[in-house]
mmCIF file of the N, C-alpha and C atoms, coordinates in Angstrom:
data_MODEL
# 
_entry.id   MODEL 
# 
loop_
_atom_site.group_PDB 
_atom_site.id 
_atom_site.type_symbol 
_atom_site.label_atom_id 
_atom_site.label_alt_id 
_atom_site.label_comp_id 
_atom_site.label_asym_id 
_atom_site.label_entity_id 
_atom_site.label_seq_id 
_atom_site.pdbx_PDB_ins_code 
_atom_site.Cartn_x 
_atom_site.Cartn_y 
_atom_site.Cartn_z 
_atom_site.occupancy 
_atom_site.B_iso_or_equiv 
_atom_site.pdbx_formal_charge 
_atom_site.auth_seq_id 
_atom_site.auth_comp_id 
_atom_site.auth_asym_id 
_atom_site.auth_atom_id 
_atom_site.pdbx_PDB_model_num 
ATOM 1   N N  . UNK A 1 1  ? 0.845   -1.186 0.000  1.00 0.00 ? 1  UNK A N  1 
ATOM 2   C CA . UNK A 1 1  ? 0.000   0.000  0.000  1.00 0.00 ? 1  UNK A CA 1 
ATOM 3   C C  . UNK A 1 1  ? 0.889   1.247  0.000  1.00 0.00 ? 1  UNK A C  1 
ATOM 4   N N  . UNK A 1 2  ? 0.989   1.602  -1.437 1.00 0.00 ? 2  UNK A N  1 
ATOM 5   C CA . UNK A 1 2  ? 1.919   3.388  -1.223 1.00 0.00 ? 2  UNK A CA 1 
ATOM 6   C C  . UNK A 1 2  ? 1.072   4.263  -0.624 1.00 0.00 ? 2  UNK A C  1 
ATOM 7   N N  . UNK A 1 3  ? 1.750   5.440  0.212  1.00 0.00 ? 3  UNK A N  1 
ATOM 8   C CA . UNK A 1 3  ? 1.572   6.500  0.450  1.00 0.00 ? 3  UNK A CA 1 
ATOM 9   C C  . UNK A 1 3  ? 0.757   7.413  -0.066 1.00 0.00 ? 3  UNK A C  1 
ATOM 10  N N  . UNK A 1 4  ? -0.836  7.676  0.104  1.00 0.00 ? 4  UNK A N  1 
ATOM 11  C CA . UNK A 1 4  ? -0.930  8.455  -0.469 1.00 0.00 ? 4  UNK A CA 1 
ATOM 12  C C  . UNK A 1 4  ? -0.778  10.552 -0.320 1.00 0.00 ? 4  UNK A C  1 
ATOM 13  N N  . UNK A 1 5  ? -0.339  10.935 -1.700 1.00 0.00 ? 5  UNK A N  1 
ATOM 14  C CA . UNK A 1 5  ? -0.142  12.680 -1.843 1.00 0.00 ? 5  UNK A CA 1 
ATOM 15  C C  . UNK A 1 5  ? -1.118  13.119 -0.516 1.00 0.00 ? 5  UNK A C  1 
ATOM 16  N N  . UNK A 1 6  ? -0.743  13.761 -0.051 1.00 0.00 ? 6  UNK A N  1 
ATOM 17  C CA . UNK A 1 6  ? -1.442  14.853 0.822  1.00 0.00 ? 6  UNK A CA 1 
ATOM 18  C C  . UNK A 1 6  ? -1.975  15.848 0.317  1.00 0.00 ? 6  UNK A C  1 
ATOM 19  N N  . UNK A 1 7  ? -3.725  15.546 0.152  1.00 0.00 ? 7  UNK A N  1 
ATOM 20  C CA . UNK A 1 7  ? -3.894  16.641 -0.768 1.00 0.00 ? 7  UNK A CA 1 
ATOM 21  C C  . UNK A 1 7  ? -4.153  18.117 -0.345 1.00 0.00 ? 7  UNK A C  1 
ATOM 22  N N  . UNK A 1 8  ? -4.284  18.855 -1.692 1.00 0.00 ? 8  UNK A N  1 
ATOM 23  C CA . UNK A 1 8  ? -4.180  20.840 -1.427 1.00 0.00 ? 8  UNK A CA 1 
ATOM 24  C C  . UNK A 1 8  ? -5.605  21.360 -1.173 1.00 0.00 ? 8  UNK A C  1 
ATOM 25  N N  . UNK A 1 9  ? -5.991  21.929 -0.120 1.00 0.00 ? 9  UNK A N  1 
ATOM 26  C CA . UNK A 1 9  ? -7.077  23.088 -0.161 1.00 0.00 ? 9  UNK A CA 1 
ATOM 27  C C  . UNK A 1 9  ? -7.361  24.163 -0.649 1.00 0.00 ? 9  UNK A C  1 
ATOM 28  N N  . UNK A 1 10 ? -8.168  24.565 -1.148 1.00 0.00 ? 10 UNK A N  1 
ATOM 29  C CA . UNK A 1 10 ? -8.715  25.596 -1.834 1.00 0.00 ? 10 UNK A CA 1 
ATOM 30  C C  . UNK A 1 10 ? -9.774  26.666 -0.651 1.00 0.00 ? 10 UNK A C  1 
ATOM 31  N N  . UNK A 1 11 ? -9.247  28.009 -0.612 1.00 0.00 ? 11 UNK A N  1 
ATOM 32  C CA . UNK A 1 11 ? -9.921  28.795 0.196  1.00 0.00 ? 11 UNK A CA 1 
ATOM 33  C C  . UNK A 1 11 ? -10.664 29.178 -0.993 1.00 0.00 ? 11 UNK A C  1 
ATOM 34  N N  . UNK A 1 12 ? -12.410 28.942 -0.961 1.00 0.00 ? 12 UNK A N  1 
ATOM 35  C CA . UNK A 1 12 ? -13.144 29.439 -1.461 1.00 0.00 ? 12 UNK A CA 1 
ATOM 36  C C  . UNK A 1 12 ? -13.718 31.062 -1.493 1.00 0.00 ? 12 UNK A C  1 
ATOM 37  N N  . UNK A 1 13 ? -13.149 31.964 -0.463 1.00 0.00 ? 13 UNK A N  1 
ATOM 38  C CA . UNK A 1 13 ? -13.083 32.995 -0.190 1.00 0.00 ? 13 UNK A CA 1 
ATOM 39  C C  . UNK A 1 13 ? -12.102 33.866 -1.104 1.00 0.00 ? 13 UNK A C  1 
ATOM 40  N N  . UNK A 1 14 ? -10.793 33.311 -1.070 1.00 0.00 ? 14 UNK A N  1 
ATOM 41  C CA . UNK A 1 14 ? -9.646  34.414 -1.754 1.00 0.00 ? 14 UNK A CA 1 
ATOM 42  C C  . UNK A 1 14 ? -8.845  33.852 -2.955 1.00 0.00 ? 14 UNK A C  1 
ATOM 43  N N  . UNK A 1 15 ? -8.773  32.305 -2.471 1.00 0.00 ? 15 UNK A N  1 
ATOM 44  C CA . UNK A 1 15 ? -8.839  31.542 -3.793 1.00 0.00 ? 15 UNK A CA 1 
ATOM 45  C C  . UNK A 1 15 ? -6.897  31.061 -3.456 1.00 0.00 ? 15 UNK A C  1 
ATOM 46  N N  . UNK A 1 16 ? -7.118  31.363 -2.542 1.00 0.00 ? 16 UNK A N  1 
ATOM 47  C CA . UNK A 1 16 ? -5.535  30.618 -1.627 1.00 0.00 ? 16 UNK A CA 1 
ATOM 48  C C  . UNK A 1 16 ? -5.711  29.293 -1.373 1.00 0.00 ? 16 UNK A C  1 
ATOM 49  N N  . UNK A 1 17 ? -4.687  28.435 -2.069 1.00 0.00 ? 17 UNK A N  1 
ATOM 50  C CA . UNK A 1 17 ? -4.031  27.232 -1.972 1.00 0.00 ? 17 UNK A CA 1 
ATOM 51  C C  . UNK A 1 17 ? -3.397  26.701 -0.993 1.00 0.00 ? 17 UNK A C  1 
ATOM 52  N N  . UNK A 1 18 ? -3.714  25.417 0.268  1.00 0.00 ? 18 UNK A N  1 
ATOM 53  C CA . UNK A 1 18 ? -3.055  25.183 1.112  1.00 0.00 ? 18 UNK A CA 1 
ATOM 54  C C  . UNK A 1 18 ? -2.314  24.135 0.353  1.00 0.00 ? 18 UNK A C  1 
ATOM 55  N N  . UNK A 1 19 ? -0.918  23.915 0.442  1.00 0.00 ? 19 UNK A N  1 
ATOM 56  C CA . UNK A 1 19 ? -0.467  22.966 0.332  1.00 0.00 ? 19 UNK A CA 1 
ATOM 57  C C  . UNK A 1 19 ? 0.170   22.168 1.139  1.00 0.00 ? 19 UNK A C  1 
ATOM 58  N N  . UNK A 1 20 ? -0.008  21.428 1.524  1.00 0.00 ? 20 UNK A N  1 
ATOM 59  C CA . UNK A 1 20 ? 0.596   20.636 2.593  1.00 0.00 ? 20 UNK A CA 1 
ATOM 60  C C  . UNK A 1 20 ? 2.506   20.103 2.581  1.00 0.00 ? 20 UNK A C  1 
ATOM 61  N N  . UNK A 1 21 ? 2.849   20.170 1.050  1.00 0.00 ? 21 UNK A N  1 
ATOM 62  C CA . UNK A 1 21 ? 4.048   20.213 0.899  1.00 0.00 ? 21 UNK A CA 1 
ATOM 63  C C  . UNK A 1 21 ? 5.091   21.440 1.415  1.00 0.00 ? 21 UNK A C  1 
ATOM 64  N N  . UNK A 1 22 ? 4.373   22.544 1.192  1.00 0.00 ? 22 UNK A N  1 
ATOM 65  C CA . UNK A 1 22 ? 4.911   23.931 1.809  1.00 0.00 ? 22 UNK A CA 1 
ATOM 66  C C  . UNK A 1 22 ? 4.504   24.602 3.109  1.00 0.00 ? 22 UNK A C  1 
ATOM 67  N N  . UNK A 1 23 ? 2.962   23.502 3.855  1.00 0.00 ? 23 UNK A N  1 
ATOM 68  C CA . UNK A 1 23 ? 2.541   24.055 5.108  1.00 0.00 ? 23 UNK A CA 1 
ATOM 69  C C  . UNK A 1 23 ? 2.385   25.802 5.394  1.00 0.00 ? 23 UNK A C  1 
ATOM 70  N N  . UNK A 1 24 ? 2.544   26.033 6.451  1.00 0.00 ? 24 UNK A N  1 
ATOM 71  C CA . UNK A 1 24 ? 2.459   27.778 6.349  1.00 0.00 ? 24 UNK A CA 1 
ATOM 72  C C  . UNK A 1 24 ? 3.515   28.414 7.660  1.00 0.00 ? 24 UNK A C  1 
ATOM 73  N N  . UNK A 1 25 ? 4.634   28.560 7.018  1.00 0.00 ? 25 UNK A N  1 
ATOM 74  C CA . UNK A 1 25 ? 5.842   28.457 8.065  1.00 0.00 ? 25 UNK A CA 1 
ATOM 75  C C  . UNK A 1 25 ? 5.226   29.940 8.390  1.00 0.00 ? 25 UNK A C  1 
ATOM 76  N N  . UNK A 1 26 ? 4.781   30.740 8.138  1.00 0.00 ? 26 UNK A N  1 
ATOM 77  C CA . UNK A 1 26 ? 4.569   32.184 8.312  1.00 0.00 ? 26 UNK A CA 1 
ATOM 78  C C  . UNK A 1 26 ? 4.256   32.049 9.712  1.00 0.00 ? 26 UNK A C  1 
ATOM 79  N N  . UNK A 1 27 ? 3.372   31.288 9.962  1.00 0.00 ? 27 UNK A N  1 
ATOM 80  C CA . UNK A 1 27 ? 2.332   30.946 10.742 1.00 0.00 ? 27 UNK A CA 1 
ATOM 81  C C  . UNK A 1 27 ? 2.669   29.492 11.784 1.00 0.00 ? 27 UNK A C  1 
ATOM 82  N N  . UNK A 1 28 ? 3.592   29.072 11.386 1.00 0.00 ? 28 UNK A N  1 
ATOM 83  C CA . UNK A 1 28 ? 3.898   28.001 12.035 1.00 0.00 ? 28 UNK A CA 1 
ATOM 84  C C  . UNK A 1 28 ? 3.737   26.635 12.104 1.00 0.00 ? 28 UNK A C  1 
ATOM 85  N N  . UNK A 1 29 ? 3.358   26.254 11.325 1.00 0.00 ? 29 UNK A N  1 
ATOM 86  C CA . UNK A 1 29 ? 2.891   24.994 10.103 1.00 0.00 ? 29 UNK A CA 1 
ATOM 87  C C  . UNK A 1 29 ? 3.956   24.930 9.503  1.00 0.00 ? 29 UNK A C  1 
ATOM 88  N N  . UNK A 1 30 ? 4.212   23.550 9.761  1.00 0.00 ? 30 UNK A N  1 
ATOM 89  C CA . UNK A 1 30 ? 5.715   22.616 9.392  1.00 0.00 ? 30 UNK A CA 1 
ATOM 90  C C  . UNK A 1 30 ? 5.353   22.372 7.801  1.00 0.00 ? 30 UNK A C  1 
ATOM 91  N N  . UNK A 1 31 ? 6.343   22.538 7.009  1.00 0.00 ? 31 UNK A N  1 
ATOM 92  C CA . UNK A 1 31 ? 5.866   21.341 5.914  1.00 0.00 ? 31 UNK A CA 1 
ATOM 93  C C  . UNK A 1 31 ? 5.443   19.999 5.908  1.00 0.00 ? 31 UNK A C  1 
ATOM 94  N N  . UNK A 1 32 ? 4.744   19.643 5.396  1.00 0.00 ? 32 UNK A N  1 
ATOM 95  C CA . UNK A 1 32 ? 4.422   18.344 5.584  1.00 0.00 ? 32 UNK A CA 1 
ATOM 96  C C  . UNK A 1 32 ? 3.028   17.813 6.198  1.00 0.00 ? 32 UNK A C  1 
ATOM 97  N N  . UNK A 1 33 ? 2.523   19.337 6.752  1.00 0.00 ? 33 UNK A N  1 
ATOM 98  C CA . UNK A 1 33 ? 1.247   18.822 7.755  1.00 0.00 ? 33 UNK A CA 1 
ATOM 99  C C  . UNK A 1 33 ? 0.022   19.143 6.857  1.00 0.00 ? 33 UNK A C  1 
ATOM 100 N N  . UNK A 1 34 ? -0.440  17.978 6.928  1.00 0.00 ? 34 UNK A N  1 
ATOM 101 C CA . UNK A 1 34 ? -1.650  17.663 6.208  1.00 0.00 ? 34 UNK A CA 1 
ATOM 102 C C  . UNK A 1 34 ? -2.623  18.581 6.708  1.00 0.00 ? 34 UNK A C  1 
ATOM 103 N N  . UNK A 1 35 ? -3.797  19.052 5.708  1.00 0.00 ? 35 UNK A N  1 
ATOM 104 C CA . UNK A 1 35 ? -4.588  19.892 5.817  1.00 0.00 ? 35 UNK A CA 1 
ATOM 105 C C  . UNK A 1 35 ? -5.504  19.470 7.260  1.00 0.00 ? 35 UNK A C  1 
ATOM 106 N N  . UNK A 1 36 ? -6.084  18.178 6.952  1.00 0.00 ? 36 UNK A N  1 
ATOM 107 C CA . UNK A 1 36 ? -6.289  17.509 8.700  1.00 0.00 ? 36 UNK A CA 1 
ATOM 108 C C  . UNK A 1 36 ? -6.110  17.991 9.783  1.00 0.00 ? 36 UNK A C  1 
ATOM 109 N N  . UNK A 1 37 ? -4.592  18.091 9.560  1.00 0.00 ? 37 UNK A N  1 
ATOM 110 C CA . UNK A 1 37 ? -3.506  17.932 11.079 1.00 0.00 ? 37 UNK A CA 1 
ATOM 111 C C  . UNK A 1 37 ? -3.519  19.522 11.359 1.00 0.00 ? 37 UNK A C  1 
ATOM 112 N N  . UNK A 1 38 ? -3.714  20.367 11.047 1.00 0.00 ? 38 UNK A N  1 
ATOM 113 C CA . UNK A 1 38 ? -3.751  21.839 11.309 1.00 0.00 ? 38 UNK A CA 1 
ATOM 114 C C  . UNK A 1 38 ? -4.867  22.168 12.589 1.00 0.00 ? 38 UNK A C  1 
ATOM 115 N N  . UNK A 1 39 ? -4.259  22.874 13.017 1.00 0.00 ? 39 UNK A N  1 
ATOM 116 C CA . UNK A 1 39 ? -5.229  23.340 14.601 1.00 0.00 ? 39 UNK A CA 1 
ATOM 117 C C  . UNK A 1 39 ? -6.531  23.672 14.093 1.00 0.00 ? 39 UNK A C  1 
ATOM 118 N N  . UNK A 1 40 ? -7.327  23.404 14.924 1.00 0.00 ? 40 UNK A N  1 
ATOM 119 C CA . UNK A 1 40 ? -9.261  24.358 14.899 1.00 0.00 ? 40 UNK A CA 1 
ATOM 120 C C  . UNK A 1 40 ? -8.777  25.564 14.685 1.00 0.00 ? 40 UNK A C  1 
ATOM 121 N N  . UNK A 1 41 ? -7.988  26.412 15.097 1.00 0.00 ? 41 UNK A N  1 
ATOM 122 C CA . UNK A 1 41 ? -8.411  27.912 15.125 1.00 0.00 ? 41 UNK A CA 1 
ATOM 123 C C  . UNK A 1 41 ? -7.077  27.869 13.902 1.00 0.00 ? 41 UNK A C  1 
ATOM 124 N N  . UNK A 1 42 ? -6.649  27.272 13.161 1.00 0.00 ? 42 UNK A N  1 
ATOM 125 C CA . UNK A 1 42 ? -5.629  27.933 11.962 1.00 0.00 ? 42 UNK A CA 1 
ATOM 126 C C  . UNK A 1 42 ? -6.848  28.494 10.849 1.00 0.00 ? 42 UNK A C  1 
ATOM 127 N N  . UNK A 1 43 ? -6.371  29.692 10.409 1.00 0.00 ? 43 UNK A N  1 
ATOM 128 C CA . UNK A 1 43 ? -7.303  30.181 9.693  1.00 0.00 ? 43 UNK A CA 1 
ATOM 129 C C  . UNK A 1 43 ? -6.008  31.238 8.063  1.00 0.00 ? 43 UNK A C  1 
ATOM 130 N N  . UNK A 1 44 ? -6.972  31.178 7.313  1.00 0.00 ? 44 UNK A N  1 
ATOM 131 C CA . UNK A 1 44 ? -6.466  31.081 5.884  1.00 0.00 ? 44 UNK A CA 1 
ATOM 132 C C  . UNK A 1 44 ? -5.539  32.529 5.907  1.00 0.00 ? 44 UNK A C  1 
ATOM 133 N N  . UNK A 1 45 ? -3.855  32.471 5.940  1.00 0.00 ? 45 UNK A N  1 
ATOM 134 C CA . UNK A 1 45 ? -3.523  33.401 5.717  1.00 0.00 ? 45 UNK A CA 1 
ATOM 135 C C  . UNK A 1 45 ? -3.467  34.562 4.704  1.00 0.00 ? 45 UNK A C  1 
ATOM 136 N N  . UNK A 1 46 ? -4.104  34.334 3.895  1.00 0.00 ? 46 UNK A N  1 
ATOM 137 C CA . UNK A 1 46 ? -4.616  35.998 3.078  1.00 0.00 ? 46 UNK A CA 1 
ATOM 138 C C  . UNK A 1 46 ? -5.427  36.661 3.539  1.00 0.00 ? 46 UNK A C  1 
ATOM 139 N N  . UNK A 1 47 ? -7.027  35.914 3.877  1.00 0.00 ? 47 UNK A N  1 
ATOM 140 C CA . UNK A 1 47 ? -8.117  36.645 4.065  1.00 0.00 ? 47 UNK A CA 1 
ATOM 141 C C  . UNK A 1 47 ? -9.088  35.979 5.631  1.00 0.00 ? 47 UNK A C  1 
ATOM 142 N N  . UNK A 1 48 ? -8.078  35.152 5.981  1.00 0.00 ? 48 UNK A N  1 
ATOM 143 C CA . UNK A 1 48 ? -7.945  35.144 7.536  1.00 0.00 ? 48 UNK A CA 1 
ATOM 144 C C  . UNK A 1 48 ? -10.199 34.384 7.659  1.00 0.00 ? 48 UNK A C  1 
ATOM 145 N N  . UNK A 1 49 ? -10.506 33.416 6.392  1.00 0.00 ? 49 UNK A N  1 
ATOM 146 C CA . UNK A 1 49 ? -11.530 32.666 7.119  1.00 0.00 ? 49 UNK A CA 1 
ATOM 147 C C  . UNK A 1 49 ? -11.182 31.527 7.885  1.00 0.00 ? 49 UNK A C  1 
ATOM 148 N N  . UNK A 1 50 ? -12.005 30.581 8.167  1.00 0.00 ? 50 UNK A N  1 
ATOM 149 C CA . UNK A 1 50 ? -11.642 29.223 9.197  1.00 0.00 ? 50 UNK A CA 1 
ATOM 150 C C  . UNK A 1 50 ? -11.155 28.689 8.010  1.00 0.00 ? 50 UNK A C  1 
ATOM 151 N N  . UNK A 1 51 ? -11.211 26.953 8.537  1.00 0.00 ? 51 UNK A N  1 
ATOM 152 C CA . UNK A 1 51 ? -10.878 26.166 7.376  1.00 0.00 ? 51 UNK A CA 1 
ATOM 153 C C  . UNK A 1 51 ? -12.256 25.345 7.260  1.00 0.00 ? 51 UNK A C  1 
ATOM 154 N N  . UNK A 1 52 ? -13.247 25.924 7.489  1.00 0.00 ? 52 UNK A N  1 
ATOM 155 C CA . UNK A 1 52 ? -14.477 25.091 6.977  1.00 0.00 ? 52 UNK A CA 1 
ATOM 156 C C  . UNK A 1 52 ? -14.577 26.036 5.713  1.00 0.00 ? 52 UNK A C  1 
ATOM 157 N N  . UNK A 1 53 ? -14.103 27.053 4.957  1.00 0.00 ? 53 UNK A N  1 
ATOM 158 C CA . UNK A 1 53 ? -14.480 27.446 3.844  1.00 0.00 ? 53 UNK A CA 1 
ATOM 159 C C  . UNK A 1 53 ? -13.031 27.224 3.017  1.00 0.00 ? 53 UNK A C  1 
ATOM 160 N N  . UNK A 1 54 ? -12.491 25.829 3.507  1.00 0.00 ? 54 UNK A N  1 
ATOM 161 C CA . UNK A 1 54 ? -11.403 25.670 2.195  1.00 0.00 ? 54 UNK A CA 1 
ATOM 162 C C  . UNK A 1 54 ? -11.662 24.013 2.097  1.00 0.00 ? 54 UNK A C  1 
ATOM 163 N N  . UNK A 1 55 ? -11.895 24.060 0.271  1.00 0.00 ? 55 UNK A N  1 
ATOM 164 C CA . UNK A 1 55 ? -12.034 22.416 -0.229 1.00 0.00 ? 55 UNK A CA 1 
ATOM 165 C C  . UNK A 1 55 ? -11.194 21.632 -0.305 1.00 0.00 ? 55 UNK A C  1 
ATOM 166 N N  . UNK A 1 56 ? -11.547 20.396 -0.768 1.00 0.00 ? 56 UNK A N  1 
ATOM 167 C CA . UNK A 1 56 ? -10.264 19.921 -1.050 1.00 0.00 ? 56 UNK A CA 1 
ATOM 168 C C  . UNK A 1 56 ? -10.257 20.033 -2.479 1.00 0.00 ? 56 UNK A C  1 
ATOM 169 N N  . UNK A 1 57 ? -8.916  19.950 -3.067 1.00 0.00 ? 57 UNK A N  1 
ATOM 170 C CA . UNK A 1 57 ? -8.571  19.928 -4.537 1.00 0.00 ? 57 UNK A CA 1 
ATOM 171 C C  . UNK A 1 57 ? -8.199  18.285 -5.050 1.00 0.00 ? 57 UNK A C  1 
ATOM 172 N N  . UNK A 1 58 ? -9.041  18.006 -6.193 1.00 0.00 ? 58 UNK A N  1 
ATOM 173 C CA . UNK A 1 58 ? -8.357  16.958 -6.520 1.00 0.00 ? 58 UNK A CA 1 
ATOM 174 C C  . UNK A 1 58 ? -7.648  16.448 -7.502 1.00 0.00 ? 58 UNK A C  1 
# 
């Protein structure tokens, strides 16, 4: 069973891309951390909604 990609979110608000390969060091998000694994209160650094208004991309 390979690994599967960690996939990217889409902020439906500003149209910002989470990627889990680049995480959000700004903010303190390691690379690597899956959109999942991100705290309740991390919220979208451009336009600062939750993450119930970012999809997943497939």
């Amino acid at each position: 069973m390979s690994e599967e990609k960690k996939a990217s979110y889409l902020c439906e608000v500003c149209g910002y891309v989470y990627d889990p390969a680049e995480g959000d060091p700004d903010n303190g998000i390691e690379p690597g951390t899956a959109f999942e694994d991100l705290p309740d209160d991390w919220v979208c650094p451009i336009c600062f909604v939750g993450k119930e208004e970012f999809t997943k991309q497939e």
